[in-house]
C-alpha positions in Angstrom: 0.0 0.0 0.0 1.6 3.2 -1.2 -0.7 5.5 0.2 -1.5 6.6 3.5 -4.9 4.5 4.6 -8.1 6.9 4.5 -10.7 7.7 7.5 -12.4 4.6 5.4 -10.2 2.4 6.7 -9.8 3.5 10.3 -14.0 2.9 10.3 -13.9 -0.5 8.9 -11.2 -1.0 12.1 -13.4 0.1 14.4 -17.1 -0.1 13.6 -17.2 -3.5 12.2 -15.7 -5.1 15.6 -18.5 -2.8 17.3 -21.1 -3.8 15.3 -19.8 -7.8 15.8 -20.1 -7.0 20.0 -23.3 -5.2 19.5 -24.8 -8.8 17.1 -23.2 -10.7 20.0 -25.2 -8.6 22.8 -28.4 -9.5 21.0 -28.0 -12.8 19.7 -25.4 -14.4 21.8 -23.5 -18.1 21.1 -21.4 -18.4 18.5 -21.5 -14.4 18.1 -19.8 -14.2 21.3 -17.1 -16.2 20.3 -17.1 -14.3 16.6 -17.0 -10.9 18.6 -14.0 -12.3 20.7 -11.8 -13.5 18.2 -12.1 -10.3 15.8 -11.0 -8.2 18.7 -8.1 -10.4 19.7 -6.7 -12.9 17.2 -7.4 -11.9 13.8 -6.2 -8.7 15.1 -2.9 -10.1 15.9 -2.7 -12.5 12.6 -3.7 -9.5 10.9 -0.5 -7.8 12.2 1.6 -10.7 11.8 0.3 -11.2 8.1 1.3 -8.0 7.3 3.7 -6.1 9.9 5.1 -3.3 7.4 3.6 -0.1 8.5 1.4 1.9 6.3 2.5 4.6 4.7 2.4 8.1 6.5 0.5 11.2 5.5 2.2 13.5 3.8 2.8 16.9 6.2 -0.3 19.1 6.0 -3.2 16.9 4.5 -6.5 17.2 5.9 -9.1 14.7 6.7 -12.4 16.1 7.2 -13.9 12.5 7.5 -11.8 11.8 10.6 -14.0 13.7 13.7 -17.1 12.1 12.4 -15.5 8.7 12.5 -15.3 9.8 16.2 -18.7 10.6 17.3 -20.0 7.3 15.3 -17.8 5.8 18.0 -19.1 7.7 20.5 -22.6 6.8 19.8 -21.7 3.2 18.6 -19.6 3.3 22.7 -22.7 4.1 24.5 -25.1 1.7 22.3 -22.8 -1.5 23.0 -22.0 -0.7 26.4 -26.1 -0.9 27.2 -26.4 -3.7 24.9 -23.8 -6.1 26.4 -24.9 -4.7 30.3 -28.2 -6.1 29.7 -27.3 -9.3 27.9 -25.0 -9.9 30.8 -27.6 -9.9 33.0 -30.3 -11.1 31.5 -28.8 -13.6 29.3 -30.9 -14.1 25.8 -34.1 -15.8 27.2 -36.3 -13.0 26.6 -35.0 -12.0 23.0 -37.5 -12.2 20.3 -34.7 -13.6 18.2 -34.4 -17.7 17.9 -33.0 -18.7 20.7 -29.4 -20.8 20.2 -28.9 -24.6 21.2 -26.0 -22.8 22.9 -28.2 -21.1 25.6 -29.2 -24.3 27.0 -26.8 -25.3 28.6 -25.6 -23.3 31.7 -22.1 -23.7 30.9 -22.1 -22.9 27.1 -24.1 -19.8 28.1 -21.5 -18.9 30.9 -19.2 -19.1 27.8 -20.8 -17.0 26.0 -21.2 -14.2 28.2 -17.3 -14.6 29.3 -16.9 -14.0 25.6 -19.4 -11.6 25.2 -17.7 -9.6 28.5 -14.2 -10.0 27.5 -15.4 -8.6 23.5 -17.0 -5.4 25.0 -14.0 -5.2 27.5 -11.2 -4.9 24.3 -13.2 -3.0 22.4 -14.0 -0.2 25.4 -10.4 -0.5 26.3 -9.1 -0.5 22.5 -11.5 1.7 20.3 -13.4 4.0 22.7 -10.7 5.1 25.1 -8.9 6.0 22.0 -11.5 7.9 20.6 -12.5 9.6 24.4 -8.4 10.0 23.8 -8.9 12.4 20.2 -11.9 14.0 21.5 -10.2 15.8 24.2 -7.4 16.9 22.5 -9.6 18.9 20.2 -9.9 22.8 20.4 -13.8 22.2 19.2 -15.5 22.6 22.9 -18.2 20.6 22.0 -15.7 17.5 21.0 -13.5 17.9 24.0 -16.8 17.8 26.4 -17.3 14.5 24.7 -14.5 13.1 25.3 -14.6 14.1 28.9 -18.0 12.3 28.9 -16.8 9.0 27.4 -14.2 8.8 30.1 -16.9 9.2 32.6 -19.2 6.6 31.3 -16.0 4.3 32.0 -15.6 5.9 35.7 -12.4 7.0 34.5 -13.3 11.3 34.1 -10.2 12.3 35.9 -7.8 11.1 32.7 -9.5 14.0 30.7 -7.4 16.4 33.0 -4.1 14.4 33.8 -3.7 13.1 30.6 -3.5 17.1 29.0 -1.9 18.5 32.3 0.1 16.2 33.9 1.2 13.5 31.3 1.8 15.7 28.2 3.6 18.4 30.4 6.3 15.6 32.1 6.0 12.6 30.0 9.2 10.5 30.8 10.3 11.7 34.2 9.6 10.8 37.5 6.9 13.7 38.2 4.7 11.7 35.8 2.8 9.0 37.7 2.0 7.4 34.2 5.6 7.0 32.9 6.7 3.8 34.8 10.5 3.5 35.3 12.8 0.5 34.4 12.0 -2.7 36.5 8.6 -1.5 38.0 6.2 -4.4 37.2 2.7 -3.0 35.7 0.9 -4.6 39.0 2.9 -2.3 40.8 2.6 0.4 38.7 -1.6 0.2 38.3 -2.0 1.8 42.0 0.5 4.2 41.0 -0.5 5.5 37.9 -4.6 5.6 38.7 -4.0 7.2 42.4 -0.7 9.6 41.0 -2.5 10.6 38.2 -6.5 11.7 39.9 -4.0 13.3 42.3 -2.1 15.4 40.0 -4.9 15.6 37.6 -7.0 17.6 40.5 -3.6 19.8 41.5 -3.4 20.9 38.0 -7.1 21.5 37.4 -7.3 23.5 40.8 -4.3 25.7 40.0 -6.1 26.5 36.5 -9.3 27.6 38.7 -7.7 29.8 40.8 -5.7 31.4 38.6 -8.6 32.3 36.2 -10.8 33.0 39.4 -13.1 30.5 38.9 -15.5 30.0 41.9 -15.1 26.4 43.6 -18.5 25.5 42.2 -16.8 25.3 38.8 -14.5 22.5 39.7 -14.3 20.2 36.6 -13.2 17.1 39.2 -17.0 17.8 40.9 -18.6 17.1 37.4 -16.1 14.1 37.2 -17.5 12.7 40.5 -21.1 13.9 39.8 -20.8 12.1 36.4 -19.4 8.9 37.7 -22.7 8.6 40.6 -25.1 9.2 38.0 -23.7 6.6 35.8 -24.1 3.8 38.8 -27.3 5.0 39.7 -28.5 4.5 36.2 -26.9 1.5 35.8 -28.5 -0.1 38.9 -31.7 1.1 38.1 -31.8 -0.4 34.8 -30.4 -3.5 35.8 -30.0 -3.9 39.1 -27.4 -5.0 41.5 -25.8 -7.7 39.1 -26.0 -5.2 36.4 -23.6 -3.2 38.5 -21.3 -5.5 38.9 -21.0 -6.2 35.3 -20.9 -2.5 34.9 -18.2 -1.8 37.2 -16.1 -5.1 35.9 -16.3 -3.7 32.2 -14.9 -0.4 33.5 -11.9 -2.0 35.1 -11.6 -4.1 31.8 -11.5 -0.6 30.0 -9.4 1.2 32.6 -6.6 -1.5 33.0 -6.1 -1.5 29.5 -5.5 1.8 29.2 -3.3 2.0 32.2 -1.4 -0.6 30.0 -1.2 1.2 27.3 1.1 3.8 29.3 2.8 1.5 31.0 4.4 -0.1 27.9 4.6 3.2 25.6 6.8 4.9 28.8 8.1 1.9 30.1 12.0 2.4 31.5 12.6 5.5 29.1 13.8 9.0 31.1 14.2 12.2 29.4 17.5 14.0 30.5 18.5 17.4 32.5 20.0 19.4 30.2 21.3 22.6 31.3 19.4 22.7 34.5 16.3 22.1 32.5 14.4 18.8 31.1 15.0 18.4 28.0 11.9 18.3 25.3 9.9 15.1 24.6 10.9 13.2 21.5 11.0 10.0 20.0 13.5 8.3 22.1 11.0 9.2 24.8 7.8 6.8 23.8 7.9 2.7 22.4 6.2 2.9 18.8 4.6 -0.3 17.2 4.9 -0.4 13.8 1.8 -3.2 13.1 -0.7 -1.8 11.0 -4.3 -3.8 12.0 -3.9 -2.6 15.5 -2.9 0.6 14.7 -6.1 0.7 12.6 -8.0 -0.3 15.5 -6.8 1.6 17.9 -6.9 5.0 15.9 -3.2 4.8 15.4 -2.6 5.2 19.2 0.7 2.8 18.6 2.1 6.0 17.1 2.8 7.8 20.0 6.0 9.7 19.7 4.8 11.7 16.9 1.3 12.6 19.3 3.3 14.0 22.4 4.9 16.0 19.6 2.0 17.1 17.9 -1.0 16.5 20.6 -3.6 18.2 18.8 -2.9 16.2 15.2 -5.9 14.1 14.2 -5.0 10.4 14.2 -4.7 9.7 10.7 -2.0 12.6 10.1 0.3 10.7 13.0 3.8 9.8 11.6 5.8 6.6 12.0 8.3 8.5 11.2 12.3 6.2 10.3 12.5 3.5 12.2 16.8 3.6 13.2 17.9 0.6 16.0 18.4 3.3 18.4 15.0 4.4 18.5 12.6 2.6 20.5 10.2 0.1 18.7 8.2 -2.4 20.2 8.9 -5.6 18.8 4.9 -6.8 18.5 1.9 -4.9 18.3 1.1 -2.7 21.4 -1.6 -4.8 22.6 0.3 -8.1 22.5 3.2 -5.9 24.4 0.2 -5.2 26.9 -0.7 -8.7 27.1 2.9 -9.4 27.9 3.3 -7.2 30.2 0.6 -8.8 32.8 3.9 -11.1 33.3 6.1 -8.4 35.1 9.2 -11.3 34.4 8.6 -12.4 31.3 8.0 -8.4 30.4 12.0 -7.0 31.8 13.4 -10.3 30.1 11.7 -9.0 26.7 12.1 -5.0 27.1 14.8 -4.8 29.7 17.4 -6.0 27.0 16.0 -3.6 24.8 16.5 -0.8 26.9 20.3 -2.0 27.5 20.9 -1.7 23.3 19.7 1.8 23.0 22.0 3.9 22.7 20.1 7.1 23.1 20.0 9.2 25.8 16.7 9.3 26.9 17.2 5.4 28.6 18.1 4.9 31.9 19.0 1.9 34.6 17.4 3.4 37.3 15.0 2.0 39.2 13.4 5.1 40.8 
């Protein structure tokens, strides 16, 4: 492929696997197990099929296609999400729809709906946090309030604020809760990062209050918290205590793999003091993957160098950019690196030795 993909392509990434969870919420058996596979193995044979990345877009071109893409996902986030919640709960007794052999049998069914879960899970974690992840680095107010809500129907609001204030501002250095050093496992790291980064996230936001003058009633972490109440309360309504559950497991689902997602794209690297001063974020700074399926999926997320260089860049403009051996690449697709990297040993025997052949400066040993 010699040119760059289209917003046609990024939408066949990520609405066809929505559309496949959303069949699986209402029909359940084998579409559970359909839903689960397209969001987890043909993704990665996909990727190992064809691991040459795609082209990038030449500096400057425009793609006007690319922020509706995002509010179908939007809309397509909060249809699934209700869809799967109440075909966790209820199962698929009362659907209109011909019931499958499958649903007869108390285990197959408990199959299904583990399929069913983990589906909705990857593609929360994998297409809408990405999304919620454009919207609210958008200067349209409209778009950014979007993206603030999609992080609070995941219980996860306060990443609308640390992500832009904290993360962006002191990616790779020890005042970033987010950026994990060499040799911390991600189990370690997961407390770390959620509690660091709601704590900085509210520092940050209260220092922009006070300096604009803001009254206290205008606190954005109130609407957070507001947000989050009204999303349980709805949720239990709806579908009552077990709904909840299932609710609140799907958010960790989502949460976790975003946590992950910073976790590997930071992991070990450390930008250096120049000059009594830290010097700028770059590429030596943030693990690429070069796979292009899951960069598809994931609203080319995997290209994250180029996006702390150019936050407010609309995915399908991000760069790859050379790939040299002293620039660090992930060997595998990011989530397969994530999936890895629930093994804190297997993960430093993988990415440790990597770290050790770089030869730029941003890597350190320390285990701070």
């Amino acid at each position: 492929m010699k040119r760059p993909p289209g917003t046609s392509l990024f939408a066949c990434a990520t609405l066809v696997p929505m559309i496949l969870v959303g069949l699986a919420a209402e029909l359940g058996g084998w579409w559970c197990l359909l839903a689960f596979c397209a969001s987890s193995t043909v993704l990665h044979l996909l990727d190992r099929l064809f691991p040459a990345p795609l082209p990038d877009a030449p500096e400057g071109v425009e793609f006007p296609a690319a922020d509706g893409l995002l509010l179908a996902i939007f809309a397509g986030h909060l249809v699934i999400l209700a869809l799967c919640l109440n075909a966790l709960v209820t199962g698929w007794g009362a659907t209109p729809l011909p019931i499958t052999p499958l649903h007869k049998n108390p285990f197959t069914l408990a199959l299904s709906k583990l399929a069913l879960f983990l589906a909705c899970g990857f593609v929360l974690g994998q297409v809408s946090v990405p999304a919620a992840h454009e919207l609210i680095h958008r200067r349209n107010r409209l778009f950014f309030r979007l993206g603030q809500c999609l992080y609070i129907t995941l219980l996860f609001g306060h990443h609308a604020s640390a992500h832009r204030l904290v993360h962006h501002i002191h990616v790779a250095t020890p005042q970033d809760p987010n950026s994990a050093p060499r040799g911390m496992g991600f189990w370690t790291f997961l407390p770390r990062a959620w509690i660091g980064s709601w704590k900085a996230g509210l520092q940050a936001e209260e220092a922009l209050r006070r300096k604009a003058g803001r009254p206290v009633r205008h606190r954005v972490y109130l609407a957070y918290g507001l947000g989050a109440v009204l999303m349980i309360c709805m949720v239990t309504l709806a579908w009552g205590p077990w709904g909840l559950c299932a609710y609140l497991g799907l958010c960790a689902h989502a949460q976790i793999q975003l946590l992950l997602a910073d976790y590997v794209q930071h992991y070990g690297l450390r930008r250096q003091i120049r000059n009594g001063r830290v010097e700028p974020a770059g590429p030596d700074h943030s693990w690429d993957a070069c796979p292009p399926a899951s960069s598809l999926w994931m609203l080319n997320a995997p290209r994250h160098s180029d996006h702390h260089a150019h936050p407010a860049r609309a995915y399908p403009a991000l760069r790859i950019g050379e790939i040299t051996a002293t620039r660090p690449i992930l060997p595998r697709s990011l989530p397969v690196m994530a999936t890895l990297a629930l093994c804190p040993p297997m993960w430093r025997r993988v990415m440790d030795r990597r770290l050790d052949r770089l030869a730029g400066p941003a890597t350190h040993t320390d285990r701070r």
